[in-house]
VMD Tcl script that draws the C-alpha trace (Angstrom):
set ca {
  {10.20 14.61 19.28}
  {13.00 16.09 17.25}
  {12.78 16.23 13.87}
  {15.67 17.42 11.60}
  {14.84 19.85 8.35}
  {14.67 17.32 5.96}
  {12.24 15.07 8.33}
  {10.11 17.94 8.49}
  {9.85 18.62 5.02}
  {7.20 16.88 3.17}
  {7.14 17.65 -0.86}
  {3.67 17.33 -2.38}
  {3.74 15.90 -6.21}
  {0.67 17.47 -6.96}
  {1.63 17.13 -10.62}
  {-0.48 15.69 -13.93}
  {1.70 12.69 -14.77}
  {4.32 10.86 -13.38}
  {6.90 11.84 -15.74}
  {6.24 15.65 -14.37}
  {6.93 13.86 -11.03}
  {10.08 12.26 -11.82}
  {11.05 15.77 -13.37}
  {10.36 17.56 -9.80}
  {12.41 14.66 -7.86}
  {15.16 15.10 -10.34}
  {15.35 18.98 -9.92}
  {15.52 18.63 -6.11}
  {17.75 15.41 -5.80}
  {19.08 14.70 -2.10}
  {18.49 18.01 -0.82}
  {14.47 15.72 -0.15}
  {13.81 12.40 1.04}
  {10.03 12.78 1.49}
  {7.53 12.89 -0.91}
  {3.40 13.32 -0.90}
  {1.47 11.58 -3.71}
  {-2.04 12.54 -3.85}
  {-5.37 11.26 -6.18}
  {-4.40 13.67 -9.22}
  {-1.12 11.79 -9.68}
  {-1.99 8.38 -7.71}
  {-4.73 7.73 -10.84}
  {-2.02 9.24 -13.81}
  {0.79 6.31 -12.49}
  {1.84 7.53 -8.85}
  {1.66 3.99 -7.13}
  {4.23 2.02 -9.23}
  {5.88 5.22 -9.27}
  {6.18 5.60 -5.39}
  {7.09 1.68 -5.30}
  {10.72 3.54 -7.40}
  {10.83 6.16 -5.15}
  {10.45 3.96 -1.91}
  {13.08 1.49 -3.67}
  {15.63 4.79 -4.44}
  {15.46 5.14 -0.53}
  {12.56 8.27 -0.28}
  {9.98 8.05 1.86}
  {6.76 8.61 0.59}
  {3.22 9.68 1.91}
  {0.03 8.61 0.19}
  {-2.30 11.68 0.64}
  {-5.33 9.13 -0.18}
  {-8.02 10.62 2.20}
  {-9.47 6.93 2.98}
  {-12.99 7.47 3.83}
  {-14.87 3.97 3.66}
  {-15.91 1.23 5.35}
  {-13.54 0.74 8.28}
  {-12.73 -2.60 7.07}
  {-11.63 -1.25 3.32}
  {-9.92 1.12 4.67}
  {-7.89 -1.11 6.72}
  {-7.28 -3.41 3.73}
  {-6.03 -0.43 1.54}
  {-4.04 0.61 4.18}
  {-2.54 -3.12 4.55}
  {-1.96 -2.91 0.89}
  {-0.22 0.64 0.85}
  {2.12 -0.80 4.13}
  {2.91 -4.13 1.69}
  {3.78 -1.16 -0.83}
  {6.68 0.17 1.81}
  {4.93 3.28 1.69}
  {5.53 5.93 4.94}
  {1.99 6.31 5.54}
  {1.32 4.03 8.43}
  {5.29 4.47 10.25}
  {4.51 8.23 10.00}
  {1.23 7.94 11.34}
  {2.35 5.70 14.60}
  {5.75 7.66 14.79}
  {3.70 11.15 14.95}
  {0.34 10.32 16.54}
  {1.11 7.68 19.00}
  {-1.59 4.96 18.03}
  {0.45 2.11 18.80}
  {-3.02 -0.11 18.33}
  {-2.29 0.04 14.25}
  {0.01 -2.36 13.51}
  {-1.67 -4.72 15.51}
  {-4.75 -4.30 13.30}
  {-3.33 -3.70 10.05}
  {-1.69 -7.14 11.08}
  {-5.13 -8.51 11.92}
  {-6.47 -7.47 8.42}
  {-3.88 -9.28 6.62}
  {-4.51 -12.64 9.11}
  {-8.31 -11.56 8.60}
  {-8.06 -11.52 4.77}
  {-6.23 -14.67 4.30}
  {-8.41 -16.63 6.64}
  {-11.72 -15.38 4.24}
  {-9.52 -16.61 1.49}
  {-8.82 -19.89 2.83}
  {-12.33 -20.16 3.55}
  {-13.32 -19.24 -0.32}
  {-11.04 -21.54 -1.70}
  {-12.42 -24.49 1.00}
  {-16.24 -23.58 -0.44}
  {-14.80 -23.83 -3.93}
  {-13.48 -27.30 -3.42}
  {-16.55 -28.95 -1.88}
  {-18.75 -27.28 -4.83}
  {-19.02 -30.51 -7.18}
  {-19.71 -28.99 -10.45}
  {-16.10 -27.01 -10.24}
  {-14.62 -28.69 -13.67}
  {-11.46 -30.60 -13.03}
  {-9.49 -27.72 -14.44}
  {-10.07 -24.99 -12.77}
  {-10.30 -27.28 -9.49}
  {-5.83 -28.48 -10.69}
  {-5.48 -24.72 -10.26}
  {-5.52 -24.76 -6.83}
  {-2.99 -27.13 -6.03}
  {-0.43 -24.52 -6.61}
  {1.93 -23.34 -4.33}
  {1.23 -19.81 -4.65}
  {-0.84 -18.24 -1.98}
  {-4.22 -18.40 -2.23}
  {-3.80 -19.29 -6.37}
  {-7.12 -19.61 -8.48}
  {-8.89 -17.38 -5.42}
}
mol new
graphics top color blue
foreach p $ca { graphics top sphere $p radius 0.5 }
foreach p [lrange $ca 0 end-1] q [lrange $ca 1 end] { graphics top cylinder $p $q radius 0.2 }
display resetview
């Protein structure tokens, strides 16, 4: 696979906050596209901050180290795809596990399947007040789950 320079550069924002962050991407403008956000500034900001960079057109690598339960880590790594985050694309485009996105698909099925079966527990339960029970009528997915 051929990668040009800036595909094969990868700068890590191992900074304190995100405003040092958006200081570093300022400084090095277009000349990068691709950005590493680690725990240091993932916990001071980094996510909604990513969610910018992503939406300014960068690409952007959460260096997360997921090490749990297979099935949390597959949610979390549903949940950082949702965020447009490169982690997963990278990942298939480098290692050639074309298996993924079929699961992290089958984790997001998986999760709103337990949901719908939550919210079908909660309606038989008979002691669920009238209130709280009008709060799942909504139309937004999975709403009072």
């Amino acid at each position: 696979m051929s990668l040009d320079a800036r595909e094969r550069l990868i700068v890590a924002l191992d900074v304190p906050s995100v405003a040092a962050g958006e200081a570093m991407v300022a400084r090095l403008g277009d000349a990068v596209w691709f950005y590493k956000i680690g725990y240091q500034l993932a916990f001071a900001g980094g996510l909604p901050f990513a969610a910018r960079l992503i939406a300014s057109g960068k690409q952007v690598f959460l260096d997360l180290k997921l090490h749990d339960i297979p099935e949390t880590v597959a949610r979390a790594t549903a949940r950082a795809a949702d965020l447009g985050v490169a982690l997963v694309d990278a990942y298939v485009r480098w290692s050639g596990d074309l298996e993924l996105p079929r699961l992290v698909d089958f984790y997001k099925c998986y999760r709103a399947c337990v949901r719908g079966k939550v919210l079908g527990f909660r309606l038989d339960d008979p002691t669920l007040p009238p209130a709280e029970r009008a709060t799942f009528t909504s139309t937004e997915p999975c709403a009072g789950v």
